[in-house]
C-alpha positions in Angstrom: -74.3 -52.9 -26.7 -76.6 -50.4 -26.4 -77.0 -47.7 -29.4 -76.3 -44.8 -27.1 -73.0 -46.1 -26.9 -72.0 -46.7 -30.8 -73.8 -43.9 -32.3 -74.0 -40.2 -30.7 -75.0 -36.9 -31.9 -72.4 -33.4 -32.0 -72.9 -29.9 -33.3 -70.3 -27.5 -33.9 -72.1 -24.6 -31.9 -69.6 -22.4 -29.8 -70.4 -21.1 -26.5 -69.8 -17.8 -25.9 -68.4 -17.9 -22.8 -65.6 -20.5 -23.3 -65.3 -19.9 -27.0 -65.0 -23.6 -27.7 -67.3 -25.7 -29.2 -70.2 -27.1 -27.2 -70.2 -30.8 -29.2 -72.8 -33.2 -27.3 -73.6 -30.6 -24.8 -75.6 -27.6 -26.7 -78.9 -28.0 -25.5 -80.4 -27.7 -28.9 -79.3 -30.7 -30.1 -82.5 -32.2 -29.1 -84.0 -30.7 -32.2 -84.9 -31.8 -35.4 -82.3 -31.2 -38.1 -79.7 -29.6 -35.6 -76.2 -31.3 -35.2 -75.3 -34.9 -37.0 -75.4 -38.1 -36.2 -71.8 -39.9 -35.4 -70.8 -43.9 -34.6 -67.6 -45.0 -33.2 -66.2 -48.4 -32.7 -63.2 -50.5 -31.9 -61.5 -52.6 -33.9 -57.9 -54.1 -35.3 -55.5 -53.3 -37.9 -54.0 -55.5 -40.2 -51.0 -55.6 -38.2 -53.0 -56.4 -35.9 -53.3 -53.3 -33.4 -55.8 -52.2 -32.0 -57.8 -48.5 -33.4 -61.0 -46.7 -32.3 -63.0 -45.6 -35.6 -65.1 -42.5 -35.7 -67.3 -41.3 -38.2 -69.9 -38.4 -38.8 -72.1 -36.3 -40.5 -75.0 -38.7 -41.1 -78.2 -37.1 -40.5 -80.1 -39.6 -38.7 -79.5 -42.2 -36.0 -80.5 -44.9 -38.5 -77.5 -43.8 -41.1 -74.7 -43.8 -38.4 -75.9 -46.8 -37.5 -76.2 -48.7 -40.8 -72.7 -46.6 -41.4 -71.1 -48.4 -38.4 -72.7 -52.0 -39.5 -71.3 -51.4 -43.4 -67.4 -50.4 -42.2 -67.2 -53.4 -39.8 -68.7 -55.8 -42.6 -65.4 -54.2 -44.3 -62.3 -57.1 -44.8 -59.6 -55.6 -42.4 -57.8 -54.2 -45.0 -60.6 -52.0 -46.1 -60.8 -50.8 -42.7 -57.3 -50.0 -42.0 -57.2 -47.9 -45.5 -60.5 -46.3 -44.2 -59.3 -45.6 -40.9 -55.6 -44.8 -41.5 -55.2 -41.1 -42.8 -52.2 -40.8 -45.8 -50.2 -39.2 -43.1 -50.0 -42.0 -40.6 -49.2 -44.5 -43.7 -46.5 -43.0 -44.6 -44.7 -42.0 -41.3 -45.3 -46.1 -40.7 -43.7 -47.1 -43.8 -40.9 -44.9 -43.0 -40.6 -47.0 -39.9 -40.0 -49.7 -42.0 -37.6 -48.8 -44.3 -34.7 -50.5 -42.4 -32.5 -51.7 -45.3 -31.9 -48.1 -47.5 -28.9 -45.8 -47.0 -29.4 -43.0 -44.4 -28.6 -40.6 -47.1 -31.9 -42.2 -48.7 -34.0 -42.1 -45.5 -33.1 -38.6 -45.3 -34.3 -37.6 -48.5 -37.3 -39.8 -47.8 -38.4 -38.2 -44.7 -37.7 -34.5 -46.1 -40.0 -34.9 -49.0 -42.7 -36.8 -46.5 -42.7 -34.0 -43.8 -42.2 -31.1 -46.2 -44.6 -31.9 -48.9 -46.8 -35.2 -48.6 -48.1 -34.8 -45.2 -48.9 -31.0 -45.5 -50.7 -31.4 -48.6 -51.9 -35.2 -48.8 -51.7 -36.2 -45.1 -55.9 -35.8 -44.1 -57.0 -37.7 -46.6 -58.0 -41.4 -45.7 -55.7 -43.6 -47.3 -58.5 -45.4 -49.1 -60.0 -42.2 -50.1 -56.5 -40.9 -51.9 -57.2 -40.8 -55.8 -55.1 -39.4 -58.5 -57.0 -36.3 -58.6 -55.3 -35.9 -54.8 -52.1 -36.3 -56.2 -52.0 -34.3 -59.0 -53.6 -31.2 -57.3 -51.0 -31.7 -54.9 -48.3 -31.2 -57.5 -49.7 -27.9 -59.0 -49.7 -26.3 -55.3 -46.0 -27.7 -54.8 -45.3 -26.0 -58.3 -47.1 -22.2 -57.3 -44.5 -22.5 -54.1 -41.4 -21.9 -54.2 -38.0 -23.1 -52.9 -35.8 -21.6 -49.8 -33.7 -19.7 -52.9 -36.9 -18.2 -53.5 -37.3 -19.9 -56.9 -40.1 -22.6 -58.1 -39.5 -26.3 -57.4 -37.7 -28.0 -60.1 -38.7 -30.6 -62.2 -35.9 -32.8 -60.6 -37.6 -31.8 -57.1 -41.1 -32.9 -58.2 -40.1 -36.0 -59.7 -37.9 -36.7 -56.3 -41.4 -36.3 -54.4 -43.3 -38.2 -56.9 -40.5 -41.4 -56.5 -41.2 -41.3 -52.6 -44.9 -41.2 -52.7 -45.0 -44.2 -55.1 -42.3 -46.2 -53.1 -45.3 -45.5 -50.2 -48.0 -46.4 -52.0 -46.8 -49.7 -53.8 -46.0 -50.7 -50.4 -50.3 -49.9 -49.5 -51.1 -51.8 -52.5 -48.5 -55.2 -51.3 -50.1 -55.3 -48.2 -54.0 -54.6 -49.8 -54.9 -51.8 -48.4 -55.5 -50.3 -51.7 -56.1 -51.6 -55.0 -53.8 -49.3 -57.1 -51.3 -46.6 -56.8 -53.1 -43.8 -57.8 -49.9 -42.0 -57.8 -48.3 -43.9 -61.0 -50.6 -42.3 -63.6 -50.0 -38.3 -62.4 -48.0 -36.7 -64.8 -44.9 -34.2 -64.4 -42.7 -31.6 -66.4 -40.4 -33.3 -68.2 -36.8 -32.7 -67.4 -33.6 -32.9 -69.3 -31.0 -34.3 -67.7 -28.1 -31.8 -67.5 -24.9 -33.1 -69.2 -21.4 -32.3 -68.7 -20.0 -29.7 -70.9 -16.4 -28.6 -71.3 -15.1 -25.1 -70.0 -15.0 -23.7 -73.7 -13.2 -20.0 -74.4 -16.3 -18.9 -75.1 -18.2 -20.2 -71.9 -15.2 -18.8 -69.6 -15.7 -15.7 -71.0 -19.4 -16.0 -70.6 -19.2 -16.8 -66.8 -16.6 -13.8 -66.4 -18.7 -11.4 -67.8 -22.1 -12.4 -66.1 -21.5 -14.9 -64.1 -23.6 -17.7 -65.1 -22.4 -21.1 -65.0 -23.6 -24.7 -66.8 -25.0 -26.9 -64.5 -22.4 -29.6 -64.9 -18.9 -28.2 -66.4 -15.5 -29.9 -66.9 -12.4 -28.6 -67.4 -9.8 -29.1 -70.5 -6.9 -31.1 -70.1 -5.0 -28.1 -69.7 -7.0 -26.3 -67.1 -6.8 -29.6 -65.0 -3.3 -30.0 -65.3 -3.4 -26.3 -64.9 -5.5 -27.0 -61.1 -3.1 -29.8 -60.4 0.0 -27.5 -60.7 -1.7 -25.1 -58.5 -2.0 -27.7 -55.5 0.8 -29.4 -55.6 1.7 -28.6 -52.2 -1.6 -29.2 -50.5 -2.0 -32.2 -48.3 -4.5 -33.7 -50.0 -2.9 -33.2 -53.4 -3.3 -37.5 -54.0 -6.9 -37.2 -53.1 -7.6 -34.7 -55.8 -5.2 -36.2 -58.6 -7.2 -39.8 -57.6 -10.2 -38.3 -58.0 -9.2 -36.3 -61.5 -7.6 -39.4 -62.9 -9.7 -42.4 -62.5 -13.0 -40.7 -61.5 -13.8 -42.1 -57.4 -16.9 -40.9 -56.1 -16.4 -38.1 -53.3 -17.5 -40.8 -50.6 -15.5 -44.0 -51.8 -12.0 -41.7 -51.3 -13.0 -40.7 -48.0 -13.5 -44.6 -46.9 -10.1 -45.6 -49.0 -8.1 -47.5 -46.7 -4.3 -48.7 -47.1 -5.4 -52.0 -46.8 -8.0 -51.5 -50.4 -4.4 -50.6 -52.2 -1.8 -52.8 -53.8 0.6 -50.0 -55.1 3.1 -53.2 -56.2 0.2 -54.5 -58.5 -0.9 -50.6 -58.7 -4.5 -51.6 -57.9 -7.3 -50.1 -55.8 -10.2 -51.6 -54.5 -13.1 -49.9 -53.7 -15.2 -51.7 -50.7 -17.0 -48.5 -48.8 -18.3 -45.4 -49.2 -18.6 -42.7 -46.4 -22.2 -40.8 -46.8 -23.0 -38.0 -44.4 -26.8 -38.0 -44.0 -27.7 -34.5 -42.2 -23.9 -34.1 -40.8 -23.8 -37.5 -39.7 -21.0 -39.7 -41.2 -22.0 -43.1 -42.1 -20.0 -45.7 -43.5 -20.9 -48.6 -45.6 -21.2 -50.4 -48.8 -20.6 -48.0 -52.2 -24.0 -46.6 -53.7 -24.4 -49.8 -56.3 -23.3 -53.2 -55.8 -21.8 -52.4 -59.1 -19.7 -49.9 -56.9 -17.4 -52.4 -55.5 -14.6 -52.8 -58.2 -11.2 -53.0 -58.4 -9.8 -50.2 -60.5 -6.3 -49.8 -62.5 -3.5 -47.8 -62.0 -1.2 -45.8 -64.0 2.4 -45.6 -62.6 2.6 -42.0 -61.7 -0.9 -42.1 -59.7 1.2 -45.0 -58.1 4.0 -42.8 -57.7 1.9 -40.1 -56.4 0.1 -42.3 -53.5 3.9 -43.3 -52.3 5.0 -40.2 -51.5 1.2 -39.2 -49.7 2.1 -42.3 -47.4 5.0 -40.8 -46.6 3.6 -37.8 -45.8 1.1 -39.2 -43.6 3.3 -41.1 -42.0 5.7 -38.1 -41.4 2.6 -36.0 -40.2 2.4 -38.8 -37.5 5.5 -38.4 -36.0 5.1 -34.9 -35.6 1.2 -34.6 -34.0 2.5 -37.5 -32.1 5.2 -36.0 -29.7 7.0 -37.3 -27.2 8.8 -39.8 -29.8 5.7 -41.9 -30.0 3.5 -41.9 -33.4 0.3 -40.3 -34.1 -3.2 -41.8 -33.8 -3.1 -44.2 -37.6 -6.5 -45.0 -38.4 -6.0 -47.2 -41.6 -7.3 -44.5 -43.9 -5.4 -42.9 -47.2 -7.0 -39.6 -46.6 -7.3 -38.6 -43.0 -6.7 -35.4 -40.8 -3.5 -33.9 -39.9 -4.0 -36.1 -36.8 -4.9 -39.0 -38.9 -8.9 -38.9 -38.1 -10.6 -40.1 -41.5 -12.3 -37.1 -43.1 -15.8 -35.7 -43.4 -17.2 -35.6 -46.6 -18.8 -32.3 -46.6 -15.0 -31.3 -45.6 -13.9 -32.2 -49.2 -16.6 -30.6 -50.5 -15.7 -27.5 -48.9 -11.9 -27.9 -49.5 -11.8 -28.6 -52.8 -14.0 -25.1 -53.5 -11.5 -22.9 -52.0 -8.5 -24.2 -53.9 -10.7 -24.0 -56.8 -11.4 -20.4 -56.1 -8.1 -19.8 -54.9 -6.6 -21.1 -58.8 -9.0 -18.3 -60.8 -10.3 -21.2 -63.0 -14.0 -21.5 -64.0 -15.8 -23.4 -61.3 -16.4 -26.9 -61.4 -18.2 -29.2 -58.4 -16.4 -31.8 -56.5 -18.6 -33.9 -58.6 -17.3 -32.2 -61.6 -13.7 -34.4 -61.3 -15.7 -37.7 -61.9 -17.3 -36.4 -65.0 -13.9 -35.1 -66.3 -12.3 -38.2 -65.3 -14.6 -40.2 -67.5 -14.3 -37.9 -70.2 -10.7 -37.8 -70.2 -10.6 -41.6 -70.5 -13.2 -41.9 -72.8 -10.9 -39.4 -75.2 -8.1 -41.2 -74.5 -9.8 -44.7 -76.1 -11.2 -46.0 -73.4 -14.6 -48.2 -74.4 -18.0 -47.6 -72.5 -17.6 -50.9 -70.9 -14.0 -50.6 -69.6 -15.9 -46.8 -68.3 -19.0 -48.5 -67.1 -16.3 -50.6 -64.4 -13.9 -47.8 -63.5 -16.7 -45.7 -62.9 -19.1 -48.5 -60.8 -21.6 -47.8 -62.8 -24.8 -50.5 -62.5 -25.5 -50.1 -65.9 -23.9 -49.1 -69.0 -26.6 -46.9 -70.3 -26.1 -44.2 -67.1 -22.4 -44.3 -68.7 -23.7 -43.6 -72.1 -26.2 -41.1 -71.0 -24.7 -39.2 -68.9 -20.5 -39.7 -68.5 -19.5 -39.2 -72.2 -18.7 -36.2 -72.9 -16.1 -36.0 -75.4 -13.4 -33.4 -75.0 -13.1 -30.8 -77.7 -9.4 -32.3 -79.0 -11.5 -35.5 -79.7 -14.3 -34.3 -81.3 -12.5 -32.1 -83.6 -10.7 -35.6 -84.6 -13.5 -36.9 -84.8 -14.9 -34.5 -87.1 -12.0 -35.1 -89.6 -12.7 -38.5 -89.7 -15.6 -38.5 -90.2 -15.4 -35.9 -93.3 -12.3 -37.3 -94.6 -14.3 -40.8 -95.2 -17.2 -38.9 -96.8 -14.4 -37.3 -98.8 -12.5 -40.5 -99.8 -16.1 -41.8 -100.6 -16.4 -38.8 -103.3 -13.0 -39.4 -104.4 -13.5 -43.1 -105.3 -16.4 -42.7 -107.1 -15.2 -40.2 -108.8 -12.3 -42.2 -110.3 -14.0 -44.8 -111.2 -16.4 -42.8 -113.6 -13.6 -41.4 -114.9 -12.6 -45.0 -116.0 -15.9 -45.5 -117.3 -16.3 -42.6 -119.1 -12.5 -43.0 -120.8 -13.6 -46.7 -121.7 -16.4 -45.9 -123.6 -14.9 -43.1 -125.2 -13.7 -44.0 -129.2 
């Protein structure tokens, strides 16, 4: 092939009567020292597809051409992580991501398209160091978020988690040696834990308005919320939810068929996820998350008379003496469609609101579930399985709160046998000291 083919020389003067760039046609490029010297060749992949390579800025034939011999005497991986930018990379390995949850392909392609790409996505793969990556991060933390506030920790560590999931995937196929993501360092961040809706914090939010991140209520104030819907359709959904702690997408996939109310059991199987405002249905978030959970006999009691409920809700959409649509689900629409997600979300803050108490999340009830139990005796393992968790340390960490009742009790205890301690030893130098006296 001849070297007027492979190798080609460009400038970047503009004619002025187009505006655009002249390239291979400015006439001065037959000078000395004007332009640079470019090759381009054809090659494969290593999945095997075909790519055209181009290259410049060498400032002689002889260096484009020596260029062009040294990146084809490159193993295919080398020139795929040469030739593929950061940008392509990771669009492709969201391609195939084929096994996650939508909700986690979501997140996935957010963080890719809003951060990665605008920041990271020129750079040749192969080329990418940490220096890349941790520039990156301080430009994401001068921006800010569409609240108008700087990126959290939580967000920056969320973008971190994506690009090294990319990047391990580079290194398991060769393109690169190491993920030069894994050594860039990030703020800290405490996890927020649950705290309990103290007199002193309800006062606090009423007067400014500031809320904890993650708040339950009191015994009282949920019993107090339970009172207050009562009559709401969904009354069983929010006691469940309260009492034994279901995450917000395993209720809204409960199905008559996961309950044994004679055994008072419940089986979770599915979870329904809304990725965008797309439902999707599947397995629960952990394999952990499929569980059979207990039942006390008033929750029992409680999902009897929803049934019937539901069932008299389906006579009456029905008409015309035949039933209405029954779609096998606990928790459904008036018409008996299953719900949305987002829909409980929504619904649950405006009874919330509607009750004056101190705002908690949807969320919130799971937290306050496991703290209720956990104050009621319940051990971390016994927790660790009503709650699905895959591990008992996230129970530990993050799910065991203990209500104020308990930790006053606690507190007593724990004096009292530092008290009986003092007591005793007391005593017996008072024996000692009478023995020796004459």
């Amino acid at each position: 092939m001849s070297t007027s083919r492979v190798v080609f020389k460009r400038c970047g003067c503009v004619d002025p009567a187009t505006g655009r760039r002249r390239n291979r046609r400015c006439p001065r490029l037959s000078r000395s020292g004007h332009g640079s010297w470019y090759f381009r060749c054809s090659t494969r992949d290593v999945f095997g597809r075909a790519q055209r390579v181009r290259r410049g800025g060498y400032g002689t034939r002889v260096a484009a051409l020596l260029a062009r011999q040294e990146f084809l005497a490159y193993s295919v991986e080398e020139r795929t992580a040469a030739s593929w930018t950061v940008a392509r990379w990771l669009r492709y390995w969201l391609t195939t991501r084929t096994g996650i949850r939508p909700t986690t392909r979501l997140s996935h392609t957010g963080y890719v398209e809003r951060f990665l790409v605008p920041h990271l996505g020129s750079v040749p793969l192969g080329q990418l160091t940490t220096r890349h990556v941790a520039e990156m991060f301080v430009r994401i933390g001068r921006d800010t978020n569409r609240s108008g506030r700087p990126h959290t920790p939580c967000t920056l560590a969320h973008i971190r988690t994506t690009l090294r999931a990319a990047l391990n995937a580079a290194v398991r196929h060769g393109l690169i040696v190491d993920n030069p993501a894994r050594r860039v360092e990030l703020p800290t961040h405490a996890r927020p834990r649950p705290v309990v809706w103290s007199r002193s914090r309800v006062a606090a939010w009423r007067a400014t308005g500031a809320r904890p991140p993650i708040a339950v209520w009191t015994p009282r104030q949920l019993a107090r919320f339970l009172r207050a819907v009562r009559g709401d359709r969904l009354y069983a959904l929010w006691w469940l939810l309260a009492l034994r702690g279901l995450r917000r997408g395993e209720a809204a996939a409960l199905r008559w068929t996961d309950l044994d109310l004679d055994h008072a059991e419940l089986t979770v199987a599915r979870a329904r996820t809304s990725a965008g405002y797309q439902v999707h249905e599947g397995s629960p978030k952990t394999a952990a998350g499929q569980r059979t959970i207990a039942l006390d006999r008033h929750t029992v009691k409680v999902l009897r008379a929803h049934r019937r409920r539901q069932r008299a809700e389906r006579v009456y959409t029905g008409g015309g003496g035949q039933p209405g649509r029954d779609s096998g689900y606990v928790f459904t629409t008036a018409e008996g469609a299953p719900l949305h997600p987002q829909y409980l979300t929504r619904r649950f803050a405006k009874l919330v609101f509607a009750t004056g108490l101190p705002p908690v999340r949807l969320h919130d009830l799971r937290h306050g579930a496991a703290c209720l139990a956990h104050a009621a005796g319940a051990d971390l393992k016994t927790l660790q399985h009503q709650l699905g968790h895959a591990s008992i340390a996230i129970t530990a960490d993050t799910y065991t709160t203990v209500l104020p009742a308990a930790q006053r009790h606690s507190a007593r205890a724990t004096a009292e046998l530092l008290l009986r301690a003092n007591r005793t030893r007391a005593r017996q130098k008072a024996r000692k000291t009478k023995r020796t006296d004459p």
